[in-house]
N, C-alpha and C positions, 0 to 999 in steps of 0.2 A: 243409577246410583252405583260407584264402584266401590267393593267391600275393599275396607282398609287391612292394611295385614295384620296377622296377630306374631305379636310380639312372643318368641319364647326365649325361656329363661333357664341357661342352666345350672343347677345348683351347686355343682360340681367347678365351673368356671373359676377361675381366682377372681374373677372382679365382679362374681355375682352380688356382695354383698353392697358395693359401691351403685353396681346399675339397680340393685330393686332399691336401694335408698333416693338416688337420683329418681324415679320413675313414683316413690311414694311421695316425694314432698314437691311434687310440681305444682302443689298450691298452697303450698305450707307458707309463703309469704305472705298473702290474705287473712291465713288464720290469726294472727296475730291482730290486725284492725277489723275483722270481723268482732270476735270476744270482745276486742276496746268500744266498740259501735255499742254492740249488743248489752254490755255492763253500763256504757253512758244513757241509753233508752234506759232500761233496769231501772235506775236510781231517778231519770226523771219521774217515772214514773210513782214509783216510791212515793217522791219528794212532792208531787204536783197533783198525783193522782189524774181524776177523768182528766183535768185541760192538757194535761200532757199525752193521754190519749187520743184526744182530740185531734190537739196540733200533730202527732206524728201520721193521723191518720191522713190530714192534710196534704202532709210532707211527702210522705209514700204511695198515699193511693189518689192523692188529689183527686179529694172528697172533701167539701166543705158542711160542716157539721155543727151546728150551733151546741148540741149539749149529746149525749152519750146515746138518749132514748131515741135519735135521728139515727142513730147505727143501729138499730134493734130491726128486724121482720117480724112483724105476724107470722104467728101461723096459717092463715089464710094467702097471703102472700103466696107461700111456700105451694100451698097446695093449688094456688092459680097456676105457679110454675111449672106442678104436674099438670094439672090438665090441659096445657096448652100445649102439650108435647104430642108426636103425632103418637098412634097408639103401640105403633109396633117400638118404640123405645118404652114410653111406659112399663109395657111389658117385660122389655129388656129386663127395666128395672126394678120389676119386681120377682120376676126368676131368680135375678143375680142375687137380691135382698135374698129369699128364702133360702137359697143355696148357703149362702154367708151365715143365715142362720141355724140351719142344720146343722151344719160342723161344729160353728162352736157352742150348739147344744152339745155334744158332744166332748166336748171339753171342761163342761161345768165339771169343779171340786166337791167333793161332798164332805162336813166338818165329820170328824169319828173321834173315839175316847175308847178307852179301855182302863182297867184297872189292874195294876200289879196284885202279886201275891198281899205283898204289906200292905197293900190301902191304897198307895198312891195311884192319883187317878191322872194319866195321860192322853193327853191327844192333840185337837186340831178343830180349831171351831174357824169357818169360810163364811166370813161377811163380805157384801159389796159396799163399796164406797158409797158417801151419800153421793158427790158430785163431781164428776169430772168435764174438765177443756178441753175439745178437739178443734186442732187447727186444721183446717182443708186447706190446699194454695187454690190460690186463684191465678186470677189473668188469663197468660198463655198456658199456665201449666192446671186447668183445671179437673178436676178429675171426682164424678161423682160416686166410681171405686172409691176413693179414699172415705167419702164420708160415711158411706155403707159398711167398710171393712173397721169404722172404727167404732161409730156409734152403732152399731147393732153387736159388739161382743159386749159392749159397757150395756146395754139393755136386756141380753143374757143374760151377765150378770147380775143383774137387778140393781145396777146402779139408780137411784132415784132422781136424778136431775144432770140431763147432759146440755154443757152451753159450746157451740160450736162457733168459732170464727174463721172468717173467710177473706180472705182480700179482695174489695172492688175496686179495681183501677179504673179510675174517671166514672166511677159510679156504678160502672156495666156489673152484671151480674149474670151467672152462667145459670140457666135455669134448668141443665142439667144435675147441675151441684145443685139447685135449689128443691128440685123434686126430688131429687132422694134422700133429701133431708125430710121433706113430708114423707115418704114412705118406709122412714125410720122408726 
């Protein structure tokens, strides 16, 4: 593999300002029908609710799904996909899980209040959300870091209810991403 060179920039240059504009917007012509894509999915959704989940789930992950509870795992599932891992990732991932959690043990907020001289009582009350969406990717770019570094600070936090989505492409399912979802 031959390393590509790195680009430097000098700020000083006269046409520093032209080359880092040139160099930021090398995909700025996609953003545009990105957003447009993304706001027409949006509103079918809205507009159609599940069947338009459905269908795009078709569209994208060519997956055929008769109704919404055909995209659902068990948690039993989940936990098959642990144990079928050999044991030294397991482990992996359950190292990594604690690690991830210790830190942001470590970052819990604590609410506090104080009272001024007049009465007035000030502070800071730290509730967790009841429920938060985590998207993990899928496919090629699967990564069961992502699901660990997400769902386990929302469980720190004492989030009550985390729904995670994953893309399966042609159904496959990384059972990597799938056990550390059980070990979440």
């Amino acid at each position: 593999m031959s390393a590509a060179p790195i680009r430097r920039l000098d700020a000083a240059a006269p046409d520093f300002a032209a080359t880092l504009d040139a160099l930021l917007a090398f995909e700025s012509g996609t953003d545009a029908q990105i957003e447009n894509a993304v706001t027409d999915i949006l509103a079918a959704v809205r507009a159609e609710g599940d069947a338009a989940v459905i269908d795009y789930t078709r569209r994208f992950d060519r997956l055929a799904a008769l109704d919404m509870a055909a995209l659902e795992l068990p948690r039993q599932a989940l936990h098959g996909a642990l144990g079928s891992l050999p044991e030294a990732q397991r482990a992996a991932l359950h190292v990594a899980a604690g690690r991830v959690e210790a830190y942001h043990r470590r970052q819990i907020a604590e609410s506090w209040a104080y009272t001024e001289a007049d009465g007035t009582r000030l502070g800071q009350i730290v509730t967790p959300l009841d429920r938060v969406g985590l998207y993990v990717p899928g496919g090629r770019a699967s990564y069961p870091s992502s699901v660990l570094m997400n769902a386990i600070p929302a469980k720190v936090a004492g989030v009550g209810e985390l729904i995670m989505v994953v893309p399966t492409p042609d159904g496959e399912r990384n059972p990597l991403v799938l056990a550390a979802a059980a070990i979440t």
